[in-house]
Every structure is written in C-alpha cells, then in structure tokens.
N, C-alpha and C positions, 0 to 999 in steps of 0.2 A: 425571457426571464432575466431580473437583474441579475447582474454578476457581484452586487453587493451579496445576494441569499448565496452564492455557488462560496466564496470567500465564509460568510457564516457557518455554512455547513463544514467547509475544512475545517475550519478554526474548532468549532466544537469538537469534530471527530479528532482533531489533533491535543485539544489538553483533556477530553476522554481518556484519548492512550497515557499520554502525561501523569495525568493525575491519578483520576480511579482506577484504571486499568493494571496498575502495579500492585492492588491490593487484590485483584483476581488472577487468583495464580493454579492455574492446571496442567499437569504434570511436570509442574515447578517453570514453566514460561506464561507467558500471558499473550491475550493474541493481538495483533500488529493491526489496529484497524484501520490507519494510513494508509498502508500496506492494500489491504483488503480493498480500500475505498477507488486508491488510483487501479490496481489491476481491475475493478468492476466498473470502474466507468472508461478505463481503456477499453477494453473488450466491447463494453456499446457503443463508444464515440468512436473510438479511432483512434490515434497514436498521438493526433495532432491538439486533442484533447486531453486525452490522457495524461500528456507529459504538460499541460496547465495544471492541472489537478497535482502534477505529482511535483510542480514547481512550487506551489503555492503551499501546499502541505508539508514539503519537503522545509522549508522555509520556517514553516512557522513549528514544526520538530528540531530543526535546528535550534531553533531561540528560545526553545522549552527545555532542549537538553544539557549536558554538560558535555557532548560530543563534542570536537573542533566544526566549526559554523562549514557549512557546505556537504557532509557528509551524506545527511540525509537527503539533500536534496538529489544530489548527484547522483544515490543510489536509485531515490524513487524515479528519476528520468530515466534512468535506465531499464528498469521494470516496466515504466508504462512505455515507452516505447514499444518493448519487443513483447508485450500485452494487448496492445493496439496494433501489433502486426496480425494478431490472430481475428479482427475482427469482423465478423462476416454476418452476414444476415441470420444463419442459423443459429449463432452464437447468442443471439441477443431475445433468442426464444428458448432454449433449451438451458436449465440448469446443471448440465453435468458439466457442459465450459468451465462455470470461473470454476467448481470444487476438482478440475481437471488440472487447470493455471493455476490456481492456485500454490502447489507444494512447487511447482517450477518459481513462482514468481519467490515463495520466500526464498527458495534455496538460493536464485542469484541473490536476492535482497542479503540473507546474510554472509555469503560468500565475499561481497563488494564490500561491505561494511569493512567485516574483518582484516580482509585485503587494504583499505585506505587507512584503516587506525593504526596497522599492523606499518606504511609507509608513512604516517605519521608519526612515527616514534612510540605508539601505545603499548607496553611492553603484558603481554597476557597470555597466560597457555591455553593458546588459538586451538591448538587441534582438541584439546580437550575440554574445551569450552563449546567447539561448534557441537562436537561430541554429546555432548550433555546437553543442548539445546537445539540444533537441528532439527532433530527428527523429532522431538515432542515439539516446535514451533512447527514446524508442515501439520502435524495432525490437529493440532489445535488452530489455527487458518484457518483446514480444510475443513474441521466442523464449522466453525464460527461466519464462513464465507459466506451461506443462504442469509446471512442474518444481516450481512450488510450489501449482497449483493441482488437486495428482492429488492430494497427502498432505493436503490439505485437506479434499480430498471422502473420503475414506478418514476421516479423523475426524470428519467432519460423521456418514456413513453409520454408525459407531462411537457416536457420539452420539445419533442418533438425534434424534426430533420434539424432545426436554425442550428446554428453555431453559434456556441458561448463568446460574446463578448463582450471580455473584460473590460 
C-alpha cells in the first residue's frame, strides 16, 4: 500500500479533530481521534509502526494547533510505543483491547501534554483542569474507539503482514 494513502489518512483524521471535532462536544470534551487512531494501529502493527503513525499525526496536530510545535508529537510517541508494547495476536481479533487501552492511552496522553506545557511555561490550573476533563476524555475515547478502531483493523487486515514504507 502507498504510504502516500497512510499520510492522507493521518492528515484527514488530524484537521477532523482540528476542525469539526471541536464543535462535538460531550460531556464538555471532544474525542482525541489521533489519539484513537495511533493506539489502534499500535495495538495491530507494533510499536514500530505505531509510533510512524504517531510521528506523522503528531506532526501535523502540531501545525494545526497553537500548542508549542513538538508537544503533540512527542506525546503521541509515547502512547504508541507503550500501545504497541501490548501487541499480540489476540489483540488484533478481539475488541475489548483497544476499548481496554484506550483510557490508559488517554490518561498518559493527557498527563504528558499537561506535564510539557506545564515545563514550558503554560501557566493553567493543571489539577483542575485534568479534573474537569480526564475522566469525561477516557469515557468519551472509550465510547468513540470501535468507531475508529474497526476501519483500522479492516486496513491493517487490507494490508496485510508487509510493513508500511514510507
């Protein structure tokens, strides 16, 4: 498969969240489908894929946000990494994985975020803020995972064993 389509696909899924995604809002967050996208294609590729998806996406969330450039990226490496640690043959047939990974992968996702903005000088009341957005961002994820973690497995299974090269 070209790795021009793997590149379209981030991109869209990344001004998705950008764009419209900030005008779907439940229980006052909206869900993270970067997020979603790198933990579900970690969990079927591997770590070593994963964290392509999650460089690439990362990337192009940087240059969509008004966060300092590297934030995103750096967080989503680290997600699919330890995403693509869990990846195992059973994994990649059963859907209770990613809606399992899931609230783990946000929690580090916004723990890290917080953490680097918070050492970039971003001055925000952090505890009160994860507070109010934590745990309605894990439940909205965890609903919203099958929806991007079925079209995933469909182009993993599409793809087949090869490895993405970009």
């Amino acid at each position: 498969m070209n790795s021009y389509l793997y590149f379209a696909i981030l991109f869209a899924i990344a001004l998705l969240q950008s764009t419209v995604m900030p005008r779907i809002t439940l229980l006052g967050v909206h869900p993270d489908l970067v997020l979603m996208a790198v933990t579900s294609w970690s969990l079927l590729r591997g770590a070593e894929e994963g964290m392509l998806w999650a460089l690439v996406g990362g990337v192009i969330l940087d240059l969509l946000s008004g966060a300092p450039f590297g934030v995103y990226s750096l967080t989503l490496l680290i997600v699919g990494f330890a995403a693509g640690l869990g990846q195992r043959n059973m994994l990649r047939i059963d859907i209770l994985a990613p809606i399992i990974a899931i609230p783990l992968a946000t929690l580090v996702y916004m723990l890290v975020i917080a953490t680097l903005l918070k050492v970039l000088g971003w001055d925000m009341a952090w505890g009160a803020r994860l507070k109010a957005v934590l745990l309605p961002s894990i439940l909205v994820n965890s609903l919203a995972m099958p929806f991007v973690y079925l079209p995933a497995r469909l182009l993993h299974r599409r793809v087949g064993r090869e490895a993405i090269r970009w």
